[in-house]
C-alpha positions as CSV (number, residue, x, y, z in Angstrom):
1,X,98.0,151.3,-7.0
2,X,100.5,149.0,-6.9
3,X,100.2,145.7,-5.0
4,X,103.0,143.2,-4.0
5,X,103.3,139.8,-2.8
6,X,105.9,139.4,-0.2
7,X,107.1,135.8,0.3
8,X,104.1,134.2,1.2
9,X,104.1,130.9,3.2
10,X,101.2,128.7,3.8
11,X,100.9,125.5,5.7
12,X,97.3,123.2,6.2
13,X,98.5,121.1,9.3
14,X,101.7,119.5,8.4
15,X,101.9,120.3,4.6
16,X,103.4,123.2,3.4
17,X,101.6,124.7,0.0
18,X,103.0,128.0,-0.3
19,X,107.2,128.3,0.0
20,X,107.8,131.9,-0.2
21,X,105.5,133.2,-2.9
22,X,106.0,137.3,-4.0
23,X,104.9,138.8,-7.1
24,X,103.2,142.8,-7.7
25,X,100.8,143.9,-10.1
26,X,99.9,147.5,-10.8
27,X,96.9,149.2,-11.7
28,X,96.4,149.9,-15.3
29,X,97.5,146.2,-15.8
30,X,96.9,142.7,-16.1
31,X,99.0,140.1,-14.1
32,X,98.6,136.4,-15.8
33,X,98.9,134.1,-12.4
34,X,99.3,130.8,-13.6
35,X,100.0,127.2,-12.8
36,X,98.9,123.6,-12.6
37,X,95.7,121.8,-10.8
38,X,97.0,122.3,-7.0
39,X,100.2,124.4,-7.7
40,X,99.2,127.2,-5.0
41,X,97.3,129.8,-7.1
42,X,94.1,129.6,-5.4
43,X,95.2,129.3,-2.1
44,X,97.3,132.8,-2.6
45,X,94.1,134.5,-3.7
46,X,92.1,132.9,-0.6
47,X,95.2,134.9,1.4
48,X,94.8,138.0,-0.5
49,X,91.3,138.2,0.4
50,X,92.1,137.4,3.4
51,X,90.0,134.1,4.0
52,X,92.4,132.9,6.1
53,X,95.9,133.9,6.8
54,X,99.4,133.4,5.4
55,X,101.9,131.4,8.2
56,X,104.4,134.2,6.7
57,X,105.0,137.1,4.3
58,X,103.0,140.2,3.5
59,X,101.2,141.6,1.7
60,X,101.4,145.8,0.3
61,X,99.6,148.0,-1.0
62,X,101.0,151.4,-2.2
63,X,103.9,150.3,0.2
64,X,101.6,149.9,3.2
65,X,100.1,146.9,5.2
66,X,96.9,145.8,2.3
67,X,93.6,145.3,4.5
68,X,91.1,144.0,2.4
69,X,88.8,145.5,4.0
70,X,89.8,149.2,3.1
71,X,89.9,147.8,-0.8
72,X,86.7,147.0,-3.0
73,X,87.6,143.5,-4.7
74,X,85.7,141.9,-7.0
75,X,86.3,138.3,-7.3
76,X,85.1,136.0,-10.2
77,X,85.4,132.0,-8.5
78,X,86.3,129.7,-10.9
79,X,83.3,127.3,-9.2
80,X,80.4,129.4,-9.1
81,X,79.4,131.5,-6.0
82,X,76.0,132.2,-6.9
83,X,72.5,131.2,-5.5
84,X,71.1,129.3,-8.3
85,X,67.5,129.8,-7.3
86,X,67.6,133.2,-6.6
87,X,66.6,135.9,-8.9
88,X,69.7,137.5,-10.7
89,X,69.0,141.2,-10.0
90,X,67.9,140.6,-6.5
91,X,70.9,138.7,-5.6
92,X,72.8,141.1,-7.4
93,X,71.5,143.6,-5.6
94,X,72.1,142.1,-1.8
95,X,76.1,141.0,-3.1
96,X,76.7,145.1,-3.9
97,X,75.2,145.7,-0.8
98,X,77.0,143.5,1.3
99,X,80.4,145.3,-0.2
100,X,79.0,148.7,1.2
101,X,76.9,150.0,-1.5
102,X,73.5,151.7,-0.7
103,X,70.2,150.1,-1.8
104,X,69.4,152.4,-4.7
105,X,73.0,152.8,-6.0
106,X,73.2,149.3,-5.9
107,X,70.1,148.5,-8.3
108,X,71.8,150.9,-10.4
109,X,74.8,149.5,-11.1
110,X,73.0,146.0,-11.0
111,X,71.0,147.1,-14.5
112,X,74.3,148.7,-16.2
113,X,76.1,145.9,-15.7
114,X,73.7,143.9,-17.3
115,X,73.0,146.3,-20.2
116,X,76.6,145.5,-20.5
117,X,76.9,142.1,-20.9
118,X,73.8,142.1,-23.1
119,X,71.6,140.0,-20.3
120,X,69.3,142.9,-18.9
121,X,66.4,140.3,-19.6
122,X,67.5,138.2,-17.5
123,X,67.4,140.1,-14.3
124,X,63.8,139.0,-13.0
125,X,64.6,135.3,-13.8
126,X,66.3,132.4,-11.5
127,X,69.9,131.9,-11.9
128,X,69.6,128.2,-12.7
129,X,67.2,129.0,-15.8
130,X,69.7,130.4,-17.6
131,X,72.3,128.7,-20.3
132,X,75.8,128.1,-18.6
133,X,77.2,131.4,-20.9
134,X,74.6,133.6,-19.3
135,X,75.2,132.8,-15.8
136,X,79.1,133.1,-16.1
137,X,78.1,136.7,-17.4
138,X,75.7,137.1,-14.7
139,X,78.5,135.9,-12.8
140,X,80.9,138.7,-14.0
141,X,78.1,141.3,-13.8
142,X,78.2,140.7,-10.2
143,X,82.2,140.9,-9.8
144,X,82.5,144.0,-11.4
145,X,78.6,145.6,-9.6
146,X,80.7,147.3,-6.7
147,X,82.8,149.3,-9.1
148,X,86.0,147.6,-7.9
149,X,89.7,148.7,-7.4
150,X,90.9,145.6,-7.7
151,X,89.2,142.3,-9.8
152,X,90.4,138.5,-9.6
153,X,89.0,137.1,-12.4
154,X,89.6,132.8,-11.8
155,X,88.7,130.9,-15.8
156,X,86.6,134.2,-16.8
157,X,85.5,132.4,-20.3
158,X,84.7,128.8,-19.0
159,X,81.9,127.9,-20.9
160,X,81.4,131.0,-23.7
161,X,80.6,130.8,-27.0
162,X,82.8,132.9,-29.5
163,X,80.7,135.8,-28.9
164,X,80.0,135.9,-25.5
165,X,84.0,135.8,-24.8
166,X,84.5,138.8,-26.9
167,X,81.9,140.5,-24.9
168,X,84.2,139.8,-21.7
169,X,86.9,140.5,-23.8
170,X,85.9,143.7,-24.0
171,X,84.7,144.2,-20.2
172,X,88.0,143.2,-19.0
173,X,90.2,145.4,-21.6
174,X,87.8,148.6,-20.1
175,X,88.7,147.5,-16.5
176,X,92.3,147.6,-17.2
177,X,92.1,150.9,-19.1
178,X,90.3,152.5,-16.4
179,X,93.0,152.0,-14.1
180,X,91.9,149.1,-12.4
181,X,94.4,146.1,-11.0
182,X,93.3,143.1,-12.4
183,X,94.7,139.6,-11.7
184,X,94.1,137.4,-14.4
185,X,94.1,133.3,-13.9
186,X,93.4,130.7,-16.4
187,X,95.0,127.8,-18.0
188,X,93.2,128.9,-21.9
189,X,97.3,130.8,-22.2
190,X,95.8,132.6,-25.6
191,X,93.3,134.5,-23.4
192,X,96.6,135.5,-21.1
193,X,98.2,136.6,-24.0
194,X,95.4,139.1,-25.3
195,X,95.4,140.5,-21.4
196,X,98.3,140.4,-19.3
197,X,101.5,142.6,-19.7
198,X,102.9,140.7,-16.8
199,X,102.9,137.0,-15.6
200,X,103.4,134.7,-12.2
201,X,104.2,131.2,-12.7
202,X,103.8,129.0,-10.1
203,X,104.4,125.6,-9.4
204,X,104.5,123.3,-6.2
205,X,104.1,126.4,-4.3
206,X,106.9,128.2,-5.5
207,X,107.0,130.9,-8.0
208,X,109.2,129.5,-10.7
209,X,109.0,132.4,-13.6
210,X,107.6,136.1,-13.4
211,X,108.2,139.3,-15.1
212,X,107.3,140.9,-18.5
213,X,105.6,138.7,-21.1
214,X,107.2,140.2,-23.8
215,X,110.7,140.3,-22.4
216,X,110.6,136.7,-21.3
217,X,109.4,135.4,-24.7
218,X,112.6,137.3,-25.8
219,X,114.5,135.7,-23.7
220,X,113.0,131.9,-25.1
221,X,113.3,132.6,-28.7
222,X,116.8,134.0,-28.3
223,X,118.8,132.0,-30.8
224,X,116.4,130.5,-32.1
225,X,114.4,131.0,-36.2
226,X,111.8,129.3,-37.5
227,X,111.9,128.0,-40.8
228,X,109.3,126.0,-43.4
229,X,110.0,125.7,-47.2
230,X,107.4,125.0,-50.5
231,X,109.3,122.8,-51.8
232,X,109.7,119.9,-49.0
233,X,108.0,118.4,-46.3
234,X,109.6,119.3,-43.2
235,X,110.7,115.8,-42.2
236,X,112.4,116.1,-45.3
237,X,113.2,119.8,-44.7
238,X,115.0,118.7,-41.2
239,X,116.8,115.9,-43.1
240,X,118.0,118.4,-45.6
241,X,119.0,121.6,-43.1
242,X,121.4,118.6,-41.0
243,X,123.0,118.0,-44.4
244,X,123.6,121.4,-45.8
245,X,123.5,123.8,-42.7
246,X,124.7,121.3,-39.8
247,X,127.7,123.9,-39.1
248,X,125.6,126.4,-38.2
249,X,122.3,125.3,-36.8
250,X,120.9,122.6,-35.2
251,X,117.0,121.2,-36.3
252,X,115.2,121.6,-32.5
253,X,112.2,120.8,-32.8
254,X,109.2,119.8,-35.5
255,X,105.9,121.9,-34.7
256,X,103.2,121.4,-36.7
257,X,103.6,124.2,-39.9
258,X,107.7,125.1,-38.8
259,X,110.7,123.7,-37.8
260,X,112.6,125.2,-34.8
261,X,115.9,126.1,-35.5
262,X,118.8,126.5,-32.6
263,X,121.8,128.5,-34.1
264,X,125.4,127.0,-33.2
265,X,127.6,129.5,-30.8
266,X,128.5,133.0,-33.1
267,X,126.2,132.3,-35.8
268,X,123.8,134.7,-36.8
269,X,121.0,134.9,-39.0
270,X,122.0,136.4,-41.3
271,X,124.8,133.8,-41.8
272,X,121.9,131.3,-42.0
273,X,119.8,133.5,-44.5
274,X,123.0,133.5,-46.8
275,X,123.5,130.0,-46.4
276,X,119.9,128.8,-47.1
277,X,120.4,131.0,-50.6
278,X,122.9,128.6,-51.7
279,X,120.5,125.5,-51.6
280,X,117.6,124.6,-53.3
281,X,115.3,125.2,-50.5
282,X,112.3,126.9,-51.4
283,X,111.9,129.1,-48.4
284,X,108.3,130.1,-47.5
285,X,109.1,131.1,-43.8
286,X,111.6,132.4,-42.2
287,X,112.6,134.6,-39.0
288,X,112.8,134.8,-35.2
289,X,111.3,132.4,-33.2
290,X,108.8,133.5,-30.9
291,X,107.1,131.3,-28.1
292,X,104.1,130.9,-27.1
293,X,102.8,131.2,-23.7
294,X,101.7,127.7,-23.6
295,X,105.7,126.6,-25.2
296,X,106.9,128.8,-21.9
297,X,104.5,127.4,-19.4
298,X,105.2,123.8,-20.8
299,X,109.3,124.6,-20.1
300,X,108.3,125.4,-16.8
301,X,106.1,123.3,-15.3
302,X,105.8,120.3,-17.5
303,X,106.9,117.1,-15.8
């Protein structure tokens, strides 16, 4: 499947909060929707499931109109949608049934999707007994109970331990190699990174960066090393580089174990590795500078 965004417009009385948002996803894949508090991301989702309507754009699937409808989604809510003083298999039960499933095959999907997350004991007890890790896995249990084509997971991990995120690690990495289209939405970027082949970013309603994760990293770190040396500090290192190297590069920026390097116009590094050779700098690290998500998303939307 593959599922696009067509210039999506959305206005709440006289305030516009989506101008023109389009993005796609395929199945098989994870798309990384991201943005600040109130940049539009939950109000696209709320279109996509079709809570209320876009003022403009469209929405495709395969190429044709999407009705939800037509599509099993599974959505995880960032604030939880569940009835805390109901029993977790029973409500379970009535959420897979409301998406269509019959009663039995509905109970039965109920208990393997909580032999999955490990919280089968659970299943007789109220919602609200539970610690706030268990009922985020509950939580997941019943996104994932209808055997969905298409799963919005909204801050998946908010609120797990070590363990129980690698547990969803895991759930989500078999969703995506089962074929299924997963849109992926959090603001923890390292859990992006593990997930999503593709990201969205949006910002005042507008996407503002999209494409391949890996090719857009590229395109940051082009001329750009990283560098770190035994033998100084790096306030001393940068002090040092803008004596000796100050023709070719320029010092960037100071992280915490590296300094970012920016090479001048037609240098390379290898002119910079020969240079360095002909100090006394005690190189300990040394190579192409890659960003991280949360450097790109910063860039982007950081006022």
């Amino acid at each position: 499947m593959k599922l696009e965004i067509k210039g999506l417009y959305k206005s709440f009385e006289e305030k516009e909060v989506l101008h023109g948002v389009s993005f796609e996803v395929e199945s098989g894949k994870a798309l990384g929707l991201l943005g600040r508090n109130g940049a539009g991301k939950t109000t696209t989702i709320r279109i996509l499931m079709d809570v209320f309507r876009a003022n403009k754009g469209e929405i495709c699937l395969d190429g044709k109109p999407f009705k939800s409808e037509k599509v099993k989604i599974g959505y995880l809510p960032e604030e939880r949608g569940l009835y805390p003083k109901k029993k977790v298999l029973d409500q379970m039960i009535f959420f897979a049934r409301l998406r269509g499933m019959k009663k039995k095959e509905a109970e039965e999907s109920a208990h393997k999707w909580l032999r999955r997350l490990q919280i089968e004991e659970y299943a007789p007890k109220k919602l609200e007994t539970l610690s706030k890790g268990n009922q985020q896995k509950v939580q997941l249990a019943t996104t994932l109970v209808c055997n969905p084509d298409i799963i919005i997971l909204d801050e998946p991990f908010s609120g797990l331990d070590p363990v129980n995120a690698q547990i969803l690690k895991d759930v989500v990495n078999e969703q995506i190699e089962d074929n299924k289209l997963v849109i992926f939405s959090s603001h923890q970027m390292s859990y992006v990174e593990e997930f999503c082949e593709d990201i969205a970013i949006i910002n005042q309603g507008k996407v503002v960066l999209s494409g391949n994760l890996k090719e857009i990293k590229k395109q940051y770190g082009e001329n750009r090393l990283i560098i770190s040396a035994e033998n100084y500090s790096l306030e001393h290192l940068n002090k040092k580089l803008e004596q000796e190297l100050q023709t070719l590069i320029q010092v960037e920026e100071q992280k915490k174990d590296f300094l970012i390097l920016k090479l001048h116009q037609d240098c390379t590094k290898k002119q910079v590795f020969e240079a360095l050779g002909k100090t006394d700098i005690d190189v300990d690290v040394f190579g192409r500078y890659e960003p991280s998500l949360n450097d790109i998303f910063i860039a982007k939307v950081g006022e």
